[in-house]
N, C-alpha and C positions, 0 to 999 in steps of 0.2 A: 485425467490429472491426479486422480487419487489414488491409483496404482490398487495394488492390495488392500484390504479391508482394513482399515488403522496404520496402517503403515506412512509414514510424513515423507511426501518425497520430496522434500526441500531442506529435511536438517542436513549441515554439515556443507550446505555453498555457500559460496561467497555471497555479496552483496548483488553485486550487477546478476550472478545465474540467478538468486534468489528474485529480483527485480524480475527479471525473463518469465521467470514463471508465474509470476503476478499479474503481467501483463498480459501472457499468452492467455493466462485462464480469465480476464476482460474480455479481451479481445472475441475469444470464443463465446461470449455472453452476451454480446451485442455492445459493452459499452465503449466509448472514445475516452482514451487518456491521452496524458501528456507529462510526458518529463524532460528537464532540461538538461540536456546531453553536456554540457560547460557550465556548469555552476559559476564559473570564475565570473559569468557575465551576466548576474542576476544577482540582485538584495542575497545578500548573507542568511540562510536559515530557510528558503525557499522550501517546502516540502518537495521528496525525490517523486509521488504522483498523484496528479490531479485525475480522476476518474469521473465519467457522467455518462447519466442515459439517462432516458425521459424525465425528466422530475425528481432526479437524484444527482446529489454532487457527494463523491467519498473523495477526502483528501488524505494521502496516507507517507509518514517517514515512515520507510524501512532501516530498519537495523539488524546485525548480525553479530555474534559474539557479546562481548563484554561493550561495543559500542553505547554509546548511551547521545540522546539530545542534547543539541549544544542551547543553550540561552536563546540565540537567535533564530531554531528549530520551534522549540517552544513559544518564542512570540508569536509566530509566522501560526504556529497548529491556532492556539488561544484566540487571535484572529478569527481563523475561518471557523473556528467554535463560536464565535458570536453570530454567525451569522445562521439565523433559523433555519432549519433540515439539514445543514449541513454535517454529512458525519465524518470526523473524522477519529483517525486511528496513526497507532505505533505498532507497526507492524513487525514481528520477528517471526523465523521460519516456525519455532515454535508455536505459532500461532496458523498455521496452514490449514486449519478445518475448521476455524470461525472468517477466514479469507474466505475458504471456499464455500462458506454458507451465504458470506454478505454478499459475494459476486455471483452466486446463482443462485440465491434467495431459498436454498435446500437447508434447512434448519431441520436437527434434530427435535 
């Protein structure tokens, strides 16, 4: 997933590829996510993924470009921040080598 040495292979896609890659590099990690494919049919601000494995819950909005969280994004994150170990994040592609550290626990 991390291509060449420094090299981000997630700047410059949309949302949903951006998503794809987020999940694949889960996935490959062992953990279960979940995101809701129809937003239209869930509370307003839902974050786009709920992530877990043993004894850890990451809940993550992703964003892309000049996107920014709506009010009701921010309720929803501030929520699951009250709830202890819970970590959550705002995710941008720009941010693809602290993704890849929190989902395979490889910390520089």
């Amino acid at each position: 997933m991390l291509t060449q040495a420094g090299v981000n292979p997630v700047l410059g896609l949309s949302e949903a590829k951006f998503q794809s890659k987020v999940t694949a590099l889960a996935t490959a990690e062992g953990w279960e996510w979940f995101h809701v494919y129809d937003s239209r049919l869930c509370p307003a601000g839902f974050p786009d993924l709920v992530v877990i494995r043993t004894g850890v819950l990451v809940v993550a909005e992703l964003k892309v470009g000049r996107n920014k969280t709506t009010a009701d994004q921010e309720k929803w994150l501030a929520l699951f921040e009250s709830i202890a170990g819970t970590r959550v994040f705002r995710w941008r592609p720009e941010h693809w080598f602290a993704i890849y550290a929190e989902l395979t626990g490889k910390r520089n």
